[in-house]
C-alpha positions in Angstrom: 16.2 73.1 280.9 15.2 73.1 277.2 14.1 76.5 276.5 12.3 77.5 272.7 12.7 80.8 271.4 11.2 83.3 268.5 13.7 85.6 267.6 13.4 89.0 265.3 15.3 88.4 262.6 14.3 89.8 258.6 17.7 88.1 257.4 17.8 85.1 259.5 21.5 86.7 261.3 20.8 89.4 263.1 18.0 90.4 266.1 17.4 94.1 264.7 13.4 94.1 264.4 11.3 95.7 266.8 8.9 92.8 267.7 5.7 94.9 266.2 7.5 95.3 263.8 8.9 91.8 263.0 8.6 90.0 259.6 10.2 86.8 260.4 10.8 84.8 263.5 13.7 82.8 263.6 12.9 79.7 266.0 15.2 78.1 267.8 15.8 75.6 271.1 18.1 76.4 273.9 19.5 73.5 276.0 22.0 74.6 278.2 24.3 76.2 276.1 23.4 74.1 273.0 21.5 76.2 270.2 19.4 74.5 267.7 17.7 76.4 264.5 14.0 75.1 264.5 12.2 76.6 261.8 11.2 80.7 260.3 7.5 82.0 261.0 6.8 84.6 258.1 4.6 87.2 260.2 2.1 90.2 259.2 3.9 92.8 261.4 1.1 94.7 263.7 2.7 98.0 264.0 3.2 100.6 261.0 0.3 99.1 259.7 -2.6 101.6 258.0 -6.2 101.8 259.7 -9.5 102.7 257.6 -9.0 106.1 258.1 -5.3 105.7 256.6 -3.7 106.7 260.2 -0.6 104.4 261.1 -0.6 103.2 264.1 -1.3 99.0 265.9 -2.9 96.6 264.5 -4.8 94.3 267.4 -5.6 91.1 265.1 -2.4 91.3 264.0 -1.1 91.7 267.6 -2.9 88.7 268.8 -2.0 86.6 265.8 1.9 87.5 266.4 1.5 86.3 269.6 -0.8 83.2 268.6 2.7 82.7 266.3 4.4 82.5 269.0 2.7 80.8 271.8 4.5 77.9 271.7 7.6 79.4 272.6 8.8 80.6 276.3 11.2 83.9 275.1 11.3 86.3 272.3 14.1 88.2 271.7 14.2 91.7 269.7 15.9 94.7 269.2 12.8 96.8 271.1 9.5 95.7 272.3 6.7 98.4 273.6 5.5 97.6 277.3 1.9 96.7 275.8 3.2 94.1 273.7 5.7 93.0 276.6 2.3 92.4 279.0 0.2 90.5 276.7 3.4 88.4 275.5 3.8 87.6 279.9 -0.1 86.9 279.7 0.6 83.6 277.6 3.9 83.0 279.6 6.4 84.7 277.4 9.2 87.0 278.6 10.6 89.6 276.6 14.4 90.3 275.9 15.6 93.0 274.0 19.0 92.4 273.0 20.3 93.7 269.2 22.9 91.4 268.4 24.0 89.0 265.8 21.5 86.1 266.9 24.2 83.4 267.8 26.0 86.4 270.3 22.7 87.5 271.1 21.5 83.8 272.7 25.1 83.0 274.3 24.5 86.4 276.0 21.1 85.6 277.1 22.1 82.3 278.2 25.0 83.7 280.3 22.7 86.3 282.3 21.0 83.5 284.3 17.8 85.6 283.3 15.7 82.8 281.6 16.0 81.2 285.0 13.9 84.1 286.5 10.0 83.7 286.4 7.9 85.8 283.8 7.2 89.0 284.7 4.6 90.9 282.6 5.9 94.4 283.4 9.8 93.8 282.6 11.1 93.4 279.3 14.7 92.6 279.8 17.9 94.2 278.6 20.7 91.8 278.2 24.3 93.7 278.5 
């Protein structure tokens, strides 16, 4: 099963973005154990972001066009991910998988949990040991 992934990634090695947080998704496909680099998404992180009244807080444009960025892919994987962002990501058939790692560790240990085998689940972001 080929399987495409956005991962949160500001330097293109490691997954250490939170995904509201994320400036960069690294895309890549995952078939069988094979990796292959797609492409990088620059993104306009929604969280941290500064409302009219100069309060920080979400962003919901920018929340629905992370995900729009995304939508063509079945996982993303971060360093941390907020349950809101992890239901509306399951809405559009994306699960969630919070694993801080270099990327290359971080997708062998996804691949070896079996979990992309498991259906999407819009209340579980997973934590890959």
């Amino acid at each position: 099963m080929t399987v495409k992934v956005a991962i949160s990634s500001a330097d293109g090695k490691t997954v250490h973005q939170h995904f509201g947080q994320t400036t960069q998704f690294i895309i890549c496909e995952i078939d069988g154990v094979t990796v292959r680099f797609l492409e990088k998404r620059e993104n306009r992180p929604p969280c941290g972001t500064a409302n009219e009244d100069g309060e920080v807080g979400h962003d919901e444009d920018r929340m629905a066009r992370t995900i729009e960025l995304i939508a063509d892919c079945r996982v993303v994987v971060s360093a941390q991910i907020g349950q809101g962002a992890v239901a509306r990501l399951a809405e559009r058939g994306i699960q969630a998988f919070v694993i801080p790692d270099f990327i290359d560790r971080a997708l062998t240990r996804l691949v070896q949990s079996g979990a992309l085998e498991e259906p999407v689940r819009p209340h579980k972001r997973w934590l890959v040991g």
